[in-house]
N, C-alpha and C positions, 0 to 999 in steps of 0.2 A: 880402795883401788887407786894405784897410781895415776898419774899422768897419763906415760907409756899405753897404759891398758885401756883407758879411755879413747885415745886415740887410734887405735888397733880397732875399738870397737867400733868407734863414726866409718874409719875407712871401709869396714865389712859392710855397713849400712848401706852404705852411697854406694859402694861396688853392688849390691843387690839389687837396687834401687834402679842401676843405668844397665845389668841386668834385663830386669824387668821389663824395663821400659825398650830396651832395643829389641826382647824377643817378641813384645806387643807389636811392633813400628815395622817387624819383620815377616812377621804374618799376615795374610790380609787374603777375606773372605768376601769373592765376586759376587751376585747372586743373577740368577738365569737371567738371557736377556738384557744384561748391562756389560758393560767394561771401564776401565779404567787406564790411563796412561801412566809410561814410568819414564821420570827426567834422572839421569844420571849426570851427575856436576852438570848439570842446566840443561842436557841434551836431551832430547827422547833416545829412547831406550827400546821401551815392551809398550804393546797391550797386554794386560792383565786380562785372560778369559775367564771365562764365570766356572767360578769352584775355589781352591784354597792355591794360595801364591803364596813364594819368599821372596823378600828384595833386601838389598844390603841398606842397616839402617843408618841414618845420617851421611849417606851415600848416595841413594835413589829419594826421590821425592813424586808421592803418587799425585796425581790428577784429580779431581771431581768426578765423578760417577757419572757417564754417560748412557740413558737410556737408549736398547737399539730396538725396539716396540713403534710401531707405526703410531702418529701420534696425530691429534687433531688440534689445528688454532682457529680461531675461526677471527676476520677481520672485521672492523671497524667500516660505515659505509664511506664511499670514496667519492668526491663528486667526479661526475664525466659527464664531459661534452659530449652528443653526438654529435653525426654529419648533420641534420639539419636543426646544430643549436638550441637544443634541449638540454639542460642541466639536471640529471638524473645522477640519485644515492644507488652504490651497491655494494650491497656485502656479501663475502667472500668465504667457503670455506675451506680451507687448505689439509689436504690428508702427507703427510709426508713422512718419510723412515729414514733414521741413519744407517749409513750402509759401511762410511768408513770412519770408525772413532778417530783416526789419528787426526783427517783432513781436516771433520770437522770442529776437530778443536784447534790444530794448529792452521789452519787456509784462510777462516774467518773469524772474525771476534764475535758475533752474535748472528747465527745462523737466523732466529726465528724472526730477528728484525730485517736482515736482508731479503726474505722470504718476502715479507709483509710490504716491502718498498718494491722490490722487483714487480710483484702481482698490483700493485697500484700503476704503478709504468705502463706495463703489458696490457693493464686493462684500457687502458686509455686507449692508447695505440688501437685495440681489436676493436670498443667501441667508436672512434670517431671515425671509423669509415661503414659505420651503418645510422640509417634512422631511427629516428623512434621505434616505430611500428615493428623494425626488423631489431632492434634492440629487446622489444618485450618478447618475441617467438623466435629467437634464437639463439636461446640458452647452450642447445648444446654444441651450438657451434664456437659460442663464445668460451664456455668451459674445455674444448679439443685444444683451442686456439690456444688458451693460457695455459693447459699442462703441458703441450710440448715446449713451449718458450722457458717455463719456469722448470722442468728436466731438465732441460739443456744445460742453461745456466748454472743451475744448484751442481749438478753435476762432479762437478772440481770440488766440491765443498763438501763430498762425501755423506750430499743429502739425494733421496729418488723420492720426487712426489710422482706420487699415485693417482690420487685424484684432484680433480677441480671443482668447487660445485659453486654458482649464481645462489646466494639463498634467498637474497630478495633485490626488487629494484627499485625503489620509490622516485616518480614522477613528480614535478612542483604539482600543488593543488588546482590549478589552473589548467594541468594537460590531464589531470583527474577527472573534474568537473565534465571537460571537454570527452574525454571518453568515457562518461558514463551516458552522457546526449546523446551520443553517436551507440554505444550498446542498446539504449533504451530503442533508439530508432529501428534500431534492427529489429529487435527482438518485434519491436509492433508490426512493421515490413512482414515478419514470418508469419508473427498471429493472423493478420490478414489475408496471407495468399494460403494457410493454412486453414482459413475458415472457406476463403471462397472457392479450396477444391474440394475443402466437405459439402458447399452447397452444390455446387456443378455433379460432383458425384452423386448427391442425394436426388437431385431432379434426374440425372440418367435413370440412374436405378426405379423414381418412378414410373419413368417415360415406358422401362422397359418393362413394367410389371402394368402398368394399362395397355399397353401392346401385348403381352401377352394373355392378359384380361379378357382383351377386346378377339383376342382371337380365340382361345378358351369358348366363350361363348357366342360367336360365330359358331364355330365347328358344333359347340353343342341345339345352336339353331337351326343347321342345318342336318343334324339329327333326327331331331325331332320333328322336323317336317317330313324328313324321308321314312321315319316312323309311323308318324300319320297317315301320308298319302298311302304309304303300305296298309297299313289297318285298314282304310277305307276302301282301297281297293280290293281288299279279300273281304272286307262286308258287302259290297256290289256285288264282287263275284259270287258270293254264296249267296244273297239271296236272288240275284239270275238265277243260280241256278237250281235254287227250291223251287223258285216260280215254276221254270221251264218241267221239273221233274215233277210238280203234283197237279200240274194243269190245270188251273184253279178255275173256272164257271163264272157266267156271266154277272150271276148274282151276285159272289163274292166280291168284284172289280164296281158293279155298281156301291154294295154298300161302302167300300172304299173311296166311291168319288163324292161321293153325300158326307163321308166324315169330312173330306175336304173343303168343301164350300161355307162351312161359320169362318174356318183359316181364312178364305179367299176375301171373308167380308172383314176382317179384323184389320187389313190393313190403313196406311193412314191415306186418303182420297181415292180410296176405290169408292169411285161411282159408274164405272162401265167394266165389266166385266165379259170374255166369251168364254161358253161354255162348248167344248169339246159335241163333236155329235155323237162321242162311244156312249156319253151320259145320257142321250137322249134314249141309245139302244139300249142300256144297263139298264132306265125305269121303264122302259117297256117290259123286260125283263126281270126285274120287281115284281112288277103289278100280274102279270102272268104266274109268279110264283104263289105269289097270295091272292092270286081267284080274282084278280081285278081287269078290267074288260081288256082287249086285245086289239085294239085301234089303236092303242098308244099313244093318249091324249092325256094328260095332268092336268089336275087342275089349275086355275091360270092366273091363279093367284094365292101366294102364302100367305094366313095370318101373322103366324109369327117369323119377320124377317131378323136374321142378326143383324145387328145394329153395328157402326162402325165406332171407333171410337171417337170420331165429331159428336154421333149420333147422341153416344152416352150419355158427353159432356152437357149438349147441348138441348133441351128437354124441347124446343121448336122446332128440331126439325123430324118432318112425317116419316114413318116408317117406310125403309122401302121396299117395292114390291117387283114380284119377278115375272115377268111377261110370261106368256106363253110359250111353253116347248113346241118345236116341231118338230116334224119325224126327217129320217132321208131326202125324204121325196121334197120336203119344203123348203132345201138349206137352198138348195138352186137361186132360191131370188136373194140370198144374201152374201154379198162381196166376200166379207168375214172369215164364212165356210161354219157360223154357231149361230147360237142364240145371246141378243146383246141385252144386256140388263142397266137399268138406268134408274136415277133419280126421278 
């Protein structure tokens, strides 16, 4: 093979070669969600939208691939003053989107660093005109505060933050300590007036169940008296009024007052007793029934007296004895209106 031929051949090569290489450098595949810019002899030119692009090669010169995906950074803590001279860390987490490729490649030179220094600025600013206390509970006013400041600004740069979020705020160990005293105190403050309106309520609630206790059985003792005095009053009544209907005779009323008289001696210092003068009529009445004389004279003295219960106890003293009965006609000499019995 000649010279010539060899020659012919390199130039076919390199011609394929630049080819090749221009139709690679000429096509260019976006993918969703990103873009890309086009400098034409130094200038911008295009965005490239996401799908299949031609640019003229060694002509146009593309860009770095910019994501337009909502994206998260999250910050480093920052020290800040507050208003009452506390030195408190906070970190930051930043939600932000590009919205316009060109701005934010040609407006800024590192969007995500000037993001990160503006929100330290801003922070400062919103915290030194609160305190502590309004520093820890006022998160979302602190996060309103810094997303409109940092929209605003990014703005021109072809970035929209979204959102803003406090992710933490650490206090020196010192304003720790100090509010963990001040919680614990609380919390025992609560336990306290929390125990003593369980006791306050637990003594109500007794008061009010021994009041109702106490009236409960009131009501059922006056029940039961009104019960009773009923029963007894209809036992009175019925036996009036068996008496009055069977008309019961002298003798029945006598041997009635004779069961009564051991009762009459049982008690504790009966030593004088009167006897009734229907008793004297009833054993005259007696003694008439069973064939015994009609004068109406007893005799005028019992052997066997009931005994009291000194009597029982006590084996010296004499038994005692019951005077003589008199009739109607003998009560006249006595004040009494009976017959008195004694020791």
């Amino acid at each position: 093979m000649t010279d010539l031929a060899i020659a012919v051949l390199v130039i076919l090569v390199g011609a394929v070669l630049v080819m090749t290489v221009a139709v690679m450098r000429a096509v260019w595949i976006v993918p969703q969600s990103r873009a890309r810019n086009i400098e034409r002899l130094g200038r911008y030119h295009r965005t490239l939208a996401p799908g299949i692009s031609f640019i003229i090669p060694f002509v146009d010169r593309v860009k770095p691939l910019i994501d337009l995906r909502e994206q998260v950074v999250a910050f480093r803590g920052q020290p800040v003053i507050t208003e009452d001279n506390v030195v408190v860390h906070i970190d930051t987490v930043l939600f932000f989107q590009v919205t316009d490729p060109r701005a934010a490649d040609y407006e800024i030179v590192d969007y995500i660093k000037a993001i990160e220094q503006l929100s330290a600025t801003q922070l400062r600013n919103v915290i030194g005109t609160l305190d502590l206390e309004a520093t820890l509970t006022s998160r979302d006013r602190i996060n309103t505060a810094l997303r409109a400041v940092l929209d605003d600004a990014s703005g021109k740069w072809g970035i929209r933050v979204t959102r803003v979020e406090i992710k933490a705020i650490e206090p020196p160990p010192s304003i720790k300590d100090a509010m963990e005293k001040q919680m614990r105190a609380e919390r025992e403050k609560r336990a306290a007036i929390l125990t003593a309106e369980g006791v306050r309520q637990a003594r109500i609630l007794t008061a009010e169940g021994d009041k109702q206790s106490s009236i409960l059985k009131a009501e059922g003792a006056k029940q039961s008296a009104i019960l009773e005095a009923e029963g007894q009053s209809a036992a009175i009544e019925r036996v009036f009024t068996t008496i009055h209907e069977n008309n019961p005779d002298p003798q029945l009323l006598a041997y009635t007052y004779l069961q009564m008289l051991p009762k009459l001696a049982q008690g504790e210092g009966s030593t004088f007793w009167v006897i009734p003068s229907e008793v004297t009529s009833a054993l005259q009445a007696v003694s008439k029934a069973f064939g015994g004389s009609a004068d109406g004279v007893v005799p005028t003295a019992v052997p066997t007296a009931v005994p009291t219960e000194k009597e029982a106890v006590s084996p010296q003293v004499p038994p005692r004895e019951i005077g003589p009965v008199h009739t109607e006609s003998d009560r006249q000499g006595h004040a009494g209106g009976g017959v008195s019995v004694a020791e």
